[in-house]
PAMILUM-354372 format. One record per atom (N, C-alpha, C, O): x, y, z; atom name; residue number from 1; chain; residue in one letter. Coordinates in pm, whole numbers, plus 50000, padded with zeros to 5 digits. Layout:
BEGIN
+-------+-------+-------+-------+-----+--------+---------+
|    c1 |    c2 |    c3 | atomo | num | cadena | residuo |
+-------+-------+-------+-------+-----+--------+---------+
|     X |     Y |     Z |    CA | NUM |      A |       A |
...
+-------+-------+-------+-------+-----+--------+---------+
//
This chain:
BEGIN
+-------+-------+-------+-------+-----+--------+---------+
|    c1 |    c2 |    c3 | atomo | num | cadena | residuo |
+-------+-------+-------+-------+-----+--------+---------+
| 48491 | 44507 | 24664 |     N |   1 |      A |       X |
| 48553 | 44431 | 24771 |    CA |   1 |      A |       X |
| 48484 | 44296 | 24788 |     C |   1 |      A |       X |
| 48554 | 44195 | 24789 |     O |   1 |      A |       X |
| 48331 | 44285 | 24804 |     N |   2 |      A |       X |
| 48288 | 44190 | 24826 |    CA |   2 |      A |       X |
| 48296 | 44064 | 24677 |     C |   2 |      A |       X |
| 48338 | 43949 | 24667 |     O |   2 |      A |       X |
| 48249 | 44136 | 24607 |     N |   3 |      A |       X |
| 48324 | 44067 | 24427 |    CA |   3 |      A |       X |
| 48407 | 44002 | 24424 |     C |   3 |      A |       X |
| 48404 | 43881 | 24405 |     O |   3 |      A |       X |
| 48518 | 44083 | 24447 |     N |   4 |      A |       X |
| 48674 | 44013 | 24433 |    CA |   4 |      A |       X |
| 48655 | 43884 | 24557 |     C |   4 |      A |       X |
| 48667 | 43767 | 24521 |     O |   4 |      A |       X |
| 48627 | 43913 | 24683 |     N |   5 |      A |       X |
| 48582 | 43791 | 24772 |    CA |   5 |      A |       X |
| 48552 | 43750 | 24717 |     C |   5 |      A |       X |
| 48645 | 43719 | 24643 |     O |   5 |      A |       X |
| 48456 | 43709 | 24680 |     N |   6 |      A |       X |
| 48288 | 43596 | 24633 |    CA |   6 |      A |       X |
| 48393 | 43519 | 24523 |     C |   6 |      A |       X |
| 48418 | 43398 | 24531 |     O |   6 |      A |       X |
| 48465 | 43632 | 24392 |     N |   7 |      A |       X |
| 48556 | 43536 | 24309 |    CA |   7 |      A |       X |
| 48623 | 43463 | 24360 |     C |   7 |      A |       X |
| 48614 | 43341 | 24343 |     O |   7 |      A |       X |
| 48729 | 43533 | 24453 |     N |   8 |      A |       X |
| 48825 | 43412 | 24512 |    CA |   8 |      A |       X |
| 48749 | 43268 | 24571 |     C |   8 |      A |       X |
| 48768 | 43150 | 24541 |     O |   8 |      A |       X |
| 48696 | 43305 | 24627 |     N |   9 |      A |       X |
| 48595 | 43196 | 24701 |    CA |   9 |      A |       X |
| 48559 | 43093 | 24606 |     C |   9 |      A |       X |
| 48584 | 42974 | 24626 |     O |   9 |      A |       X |
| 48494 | 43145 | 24491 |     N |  10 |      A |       X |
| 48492 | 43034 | 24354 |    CA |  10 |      A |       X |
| 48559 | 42963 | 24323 |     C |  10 |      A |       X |
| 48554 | 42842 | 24304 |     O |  10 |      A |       X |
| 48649 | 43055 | 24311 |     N |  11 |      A |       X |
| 48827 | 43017 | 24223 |    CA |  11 |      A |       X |
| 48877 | 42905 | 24284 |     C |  11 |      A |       X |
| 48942 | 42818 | 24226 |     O |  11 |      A |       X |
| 48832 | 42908 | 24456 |     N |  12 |      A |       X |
| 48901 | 42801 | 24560 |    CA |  12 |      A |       X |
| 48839 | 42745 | 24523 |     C |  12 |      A |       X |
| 48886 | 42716 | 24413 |     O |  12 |      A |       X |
| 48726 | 42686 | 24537 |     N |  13 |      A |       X |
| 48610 | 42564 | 24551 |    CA |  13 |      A |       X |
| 48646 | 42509 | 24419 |     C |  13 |      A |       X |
| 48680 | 42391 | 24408 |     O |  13 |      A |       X |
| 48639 | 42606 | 24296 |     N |  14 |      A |       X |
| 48646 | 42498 | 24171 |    CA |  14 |      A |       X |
| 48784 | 42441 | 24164 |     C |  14 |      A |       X |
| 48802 | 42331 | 24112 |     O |  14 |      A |       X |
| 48901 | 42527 | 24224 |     N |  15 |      A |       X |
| 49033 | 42464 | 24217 |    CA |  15 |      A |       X |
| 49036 | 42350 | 24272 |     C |  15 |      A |       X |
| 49077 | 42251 | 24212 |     O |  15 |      A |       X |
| 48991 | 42347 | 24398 |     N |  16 |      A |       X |
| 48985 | 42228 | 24497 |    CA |  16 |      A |       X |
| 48885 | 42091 | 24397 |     C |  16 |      A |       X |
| 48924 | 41980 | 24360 |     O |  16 |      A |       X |
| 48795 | 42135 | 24385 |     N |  17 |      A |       X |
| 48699 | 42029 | 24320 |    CA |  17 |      A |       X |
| 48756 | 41962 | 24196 |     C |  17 |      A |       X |
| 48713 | 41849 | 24171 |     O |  17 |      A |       X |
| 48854 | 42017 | 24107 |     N |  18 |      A |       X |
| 48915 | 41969 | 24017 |    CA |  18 |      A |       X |
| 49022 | 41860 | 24071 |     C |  18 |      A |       X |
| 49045 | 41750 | 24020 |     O |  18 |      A |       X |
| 49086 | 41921 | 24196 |     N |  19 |      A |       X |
| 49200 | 41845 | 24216 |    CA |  19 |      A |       X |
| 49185 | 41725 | 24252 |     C |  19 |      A |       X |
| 49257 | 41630 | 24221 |     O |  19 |      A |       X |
| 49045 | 41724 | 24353 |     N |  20 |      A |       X |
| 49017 | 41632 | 24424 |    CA |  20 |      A |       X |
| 48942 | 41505 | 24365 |     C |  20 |      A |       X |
| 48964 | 41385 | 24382 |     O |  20 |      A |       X |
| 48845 | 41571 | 24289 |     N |  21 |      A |       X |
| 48803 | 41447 | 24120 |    CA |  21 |      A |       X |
| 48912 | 41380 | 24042 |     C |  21 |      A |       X |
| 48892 | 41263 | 24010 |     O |  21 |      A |       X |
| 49052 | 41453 | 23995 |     N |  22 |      A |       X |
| 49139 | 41426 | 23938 |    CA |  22 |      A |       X |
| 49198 | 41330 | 24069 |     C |  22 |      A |       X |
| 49159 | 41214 | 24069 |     O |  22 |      A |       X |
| 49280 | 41370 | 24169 |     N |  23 |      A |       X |
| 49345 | 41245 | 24222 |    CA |  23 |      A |       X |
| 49263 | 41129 | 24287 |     C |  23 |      A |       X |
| 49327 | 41033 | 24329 |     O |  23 |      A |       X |
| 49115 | 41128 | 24301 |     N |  24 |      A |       X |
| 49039 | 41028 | 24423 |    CA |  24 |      A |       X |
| 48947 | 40950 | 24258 |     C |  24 |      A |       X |
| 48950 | 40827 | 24256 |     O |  24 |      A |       X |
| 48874 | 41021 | 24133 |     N |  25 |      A |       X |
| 48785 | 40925 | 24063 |    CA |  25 |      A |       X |
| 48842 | 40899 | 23948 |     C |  25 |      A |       X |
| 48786 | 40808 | 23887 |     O |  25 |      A |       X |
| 48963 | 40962 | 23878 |     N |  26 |      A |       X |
| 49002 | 40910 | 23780 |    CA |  26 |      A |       X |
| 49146 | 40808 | 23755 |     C |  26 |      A |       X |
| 49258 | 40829 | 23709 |     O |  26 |      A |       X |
| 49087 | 40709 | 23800 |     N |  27 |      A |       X |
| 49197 | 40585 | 23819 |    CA |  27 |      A |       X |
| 49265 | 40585 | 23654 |     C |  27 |      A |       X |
| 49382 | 40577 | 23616 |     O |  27 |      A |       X |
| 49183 | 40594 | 23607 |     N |  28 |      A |       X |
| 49266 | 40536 | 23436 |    CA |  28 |      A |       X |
| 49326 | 40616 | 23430 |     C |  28 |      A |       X |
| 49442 | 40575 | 23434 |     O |  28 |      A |       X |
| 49321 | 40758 | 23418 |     N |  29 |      A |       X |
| 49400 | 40868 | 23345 |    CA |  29 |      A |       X |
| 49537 | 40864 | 23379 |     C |  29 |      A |       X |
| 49571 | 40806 | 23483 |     O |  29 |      A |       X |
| 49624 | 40921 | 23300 |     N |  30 |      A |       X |
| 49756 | 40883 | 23283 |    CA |  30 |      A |       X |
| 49824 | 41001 | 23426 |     C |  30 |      A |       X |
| 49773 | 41089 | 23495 |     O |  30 |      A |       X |
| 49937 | 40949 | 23417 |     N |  31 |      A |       X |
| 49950 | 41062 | 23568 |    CA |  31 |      A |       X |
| 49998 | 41201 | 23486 |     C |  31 |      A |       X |
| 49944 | 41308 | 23518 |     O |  31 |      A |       X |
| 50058 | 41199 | 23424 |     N |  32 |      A |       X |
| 50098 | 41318 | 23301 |    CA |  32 |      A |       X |
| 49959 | 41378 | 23283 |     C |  32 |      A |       X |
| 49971 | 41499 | 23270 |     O |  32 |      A |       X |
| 49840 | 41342 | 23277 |     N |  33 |      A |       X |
| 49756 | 41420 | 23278 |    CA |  33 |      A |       X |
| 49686 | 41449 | 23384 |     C |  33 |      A |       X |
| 49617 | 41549 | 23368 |     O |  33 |      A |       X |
| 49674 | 41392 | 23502 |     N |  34 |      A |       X |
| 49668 | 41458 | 23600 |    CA |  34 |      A |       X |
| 49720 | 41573 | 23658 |     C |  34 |      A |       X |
| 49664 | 41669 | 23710 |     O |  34 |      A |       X |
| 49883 | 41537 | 23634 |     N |  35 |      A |       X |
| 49957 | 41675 | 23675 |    CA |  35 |      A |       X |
| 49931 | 41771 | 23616 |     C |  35 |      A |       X |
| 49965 | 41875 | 23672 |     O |  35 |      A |       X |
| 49867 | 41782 | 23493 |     N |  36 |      A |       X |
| 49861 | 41859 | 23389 |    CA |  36 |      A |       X |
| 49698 | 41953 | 23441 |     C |  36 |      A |       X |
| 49676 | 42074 | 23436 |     O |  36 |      A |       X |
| 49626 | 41866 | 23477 |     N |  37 |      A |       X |
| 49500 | 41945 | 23494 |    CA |  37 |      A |       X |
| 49529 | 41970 | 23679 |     C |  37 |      A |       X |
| 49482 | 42068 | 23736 |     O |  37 |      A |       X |
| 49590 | 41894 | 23730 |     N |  38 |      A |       X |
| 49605 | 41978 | 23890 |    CA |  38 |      A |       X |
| 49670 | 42118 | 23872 |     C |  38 |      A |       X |
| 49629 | 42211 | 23941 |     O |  38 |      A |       X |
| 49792 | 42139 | 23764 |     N |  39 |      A |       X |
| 49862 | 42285 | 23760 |    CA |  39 |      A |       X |
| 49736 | 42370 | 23732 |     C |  39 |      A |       X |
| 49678 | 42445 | 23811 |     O |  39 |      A |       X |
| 49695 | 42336 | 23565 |     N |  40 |      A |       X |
| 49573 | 42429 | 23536 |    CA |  40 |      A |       X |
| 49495 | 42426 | 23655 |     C |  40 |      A |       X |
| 49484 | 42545 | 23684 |     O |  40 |      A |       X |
| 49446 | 42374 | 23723 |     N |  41 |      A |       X |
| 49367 | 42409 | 23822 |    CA |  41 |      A |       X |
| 49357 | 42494 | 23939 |     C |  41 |      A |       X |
| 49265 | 42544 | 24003 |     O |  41 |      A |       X |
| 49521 | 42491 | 23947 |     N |  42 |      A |       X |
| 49591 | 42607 | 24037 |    CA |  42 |      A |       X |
| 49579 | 42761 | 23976 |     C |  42 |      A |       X |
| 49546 | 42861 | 24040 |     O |  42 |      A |       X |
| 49603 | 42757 | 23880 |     N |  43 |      A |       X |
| 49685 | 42861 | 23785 |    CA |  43 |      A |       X |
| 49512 | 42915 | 23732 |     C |  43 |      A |       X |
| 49462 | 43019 | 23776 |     O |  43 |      A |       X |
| 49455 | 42845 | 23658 |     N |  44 |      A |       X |
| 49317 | 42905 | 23604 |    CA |  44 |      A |       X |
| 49192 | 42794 | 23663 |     C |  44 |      A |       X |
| 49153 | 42684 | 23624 |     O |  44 |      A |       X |
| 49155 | 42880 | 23771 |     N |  45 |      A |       X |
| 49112 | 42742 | 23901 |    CA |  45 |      A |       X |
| 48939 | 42777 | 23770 |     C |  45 |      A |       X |
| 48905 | 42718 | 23668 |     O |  45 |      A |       X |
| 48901 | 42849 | 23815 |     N |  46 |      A |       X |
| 48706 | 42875 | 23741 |    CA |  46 |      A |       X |
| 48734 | 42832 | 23603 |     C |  46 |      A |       X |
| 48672 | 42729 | 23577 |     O |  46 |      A |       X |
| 48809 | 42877 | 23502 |     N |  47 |      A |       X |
| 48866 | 42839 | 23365 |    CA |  47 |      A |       X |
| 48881 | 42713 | 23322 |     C |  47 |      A |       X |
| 48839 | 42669 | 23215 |     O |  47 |      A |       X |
| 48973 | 42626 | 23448 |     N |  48 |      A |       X |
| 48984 | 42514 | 23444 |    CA |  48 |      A |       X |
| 48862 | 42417 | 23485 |     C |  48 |      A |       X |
| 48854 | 42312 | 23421 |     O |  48 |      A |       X |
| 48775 | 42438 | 23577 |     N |  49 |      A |       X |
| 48716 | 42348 | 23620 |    CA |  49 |      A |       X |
| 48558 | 42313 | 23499 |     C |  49 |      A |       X |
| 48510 | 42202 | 23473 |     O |  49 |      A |       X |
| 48504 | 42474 | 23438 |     N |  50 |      A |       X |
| 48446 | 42470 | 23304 |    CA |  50 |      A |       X |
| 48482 | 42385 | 23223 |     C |  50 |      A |       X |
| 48410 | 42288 | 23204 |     O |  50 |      A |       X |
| 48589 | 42398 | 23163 |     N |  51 |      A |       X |
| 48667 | 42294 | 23093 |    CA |  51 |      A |       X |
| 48690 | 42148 | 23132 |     C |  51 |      A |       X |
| 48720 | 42076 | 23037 |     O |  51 |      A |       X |
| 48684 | 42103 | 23223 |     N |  52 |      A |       X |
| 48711 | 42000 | 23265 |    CA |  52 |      A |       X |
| 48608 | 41952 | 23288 |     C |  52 |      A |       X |
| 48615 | 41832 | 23263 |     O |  52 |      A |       X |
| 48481 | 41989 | 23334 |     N |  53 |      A |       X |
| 48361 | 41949 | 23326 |    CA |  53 |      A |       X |
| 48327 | 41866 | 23192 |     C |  53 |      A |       X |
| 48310 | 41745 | 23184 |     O |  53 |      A |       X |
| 48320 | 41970 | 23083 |     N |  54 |      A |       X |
| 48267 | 41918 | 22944 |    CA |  54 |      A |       X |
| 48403 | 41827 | 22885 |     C |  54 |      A |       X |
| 48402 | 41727 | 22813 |     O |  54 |      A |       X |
| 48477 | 41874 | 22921 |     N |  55 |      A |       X |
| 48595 | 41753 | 22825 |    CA |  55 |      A |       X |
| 48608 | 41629 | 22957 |     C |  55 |      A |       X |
| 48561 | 41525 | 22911 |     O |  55 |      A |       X |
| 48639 | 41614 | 23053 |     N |  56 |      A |       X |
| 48620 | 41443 | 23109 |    CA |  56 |      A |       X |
| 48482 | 41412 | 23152 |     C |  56 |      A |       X |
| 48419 | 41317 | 23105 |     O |  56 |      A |       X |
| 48417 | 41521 | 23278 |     N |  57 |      A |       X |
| 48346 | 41481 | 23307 |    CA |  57 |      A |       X |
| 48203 | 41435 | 23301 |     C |  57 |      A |       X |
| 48133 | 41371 | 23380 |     O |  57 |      A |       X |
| 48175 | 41506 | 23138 |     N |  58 |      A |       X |
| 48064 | 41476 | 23060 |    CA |  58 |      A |       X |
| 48088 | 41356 | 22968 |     C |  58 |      A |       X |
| 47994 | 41342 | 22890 |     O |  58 |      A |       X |
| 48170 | 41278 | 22955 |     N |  59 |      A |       X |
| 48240 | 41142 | 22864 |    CA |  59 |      A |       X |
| 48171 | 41063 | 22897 |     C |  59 |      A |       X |
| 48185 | 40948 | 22855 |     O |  59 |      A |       X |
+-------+-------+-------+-------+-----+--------+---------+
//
């Protein structure tokens, strides 16, 4: 019970943190890819935000 909490809880924060880097610090990126990493971010919020770390935000 508390697990599945603690995940969701993750799942939010990294979903949110993706979305919010994507629409407020990345001015250049194309909007097609924004939309593209706000869905993933919904859909595979912890999955996505790993990923998104090392592919933009390490560049």
């Amino acid at each position: 019970m508390v697990f599945g909490t603690l995940v969701g809880l993750i799942g939010l924060v990294c979903a949110v943190w993706v979305i919010f880097d994507v629409m407020t610090k990345q001015k250049k990126m194309k909007d097609s890819h924004k939309i593209v990493w706000i869905v993933l971010a919904i859909v595979f919020s912890i999955i996505t935000a790993i990923v998104y770390y090392f592919a933009v935000k390490k560049k």
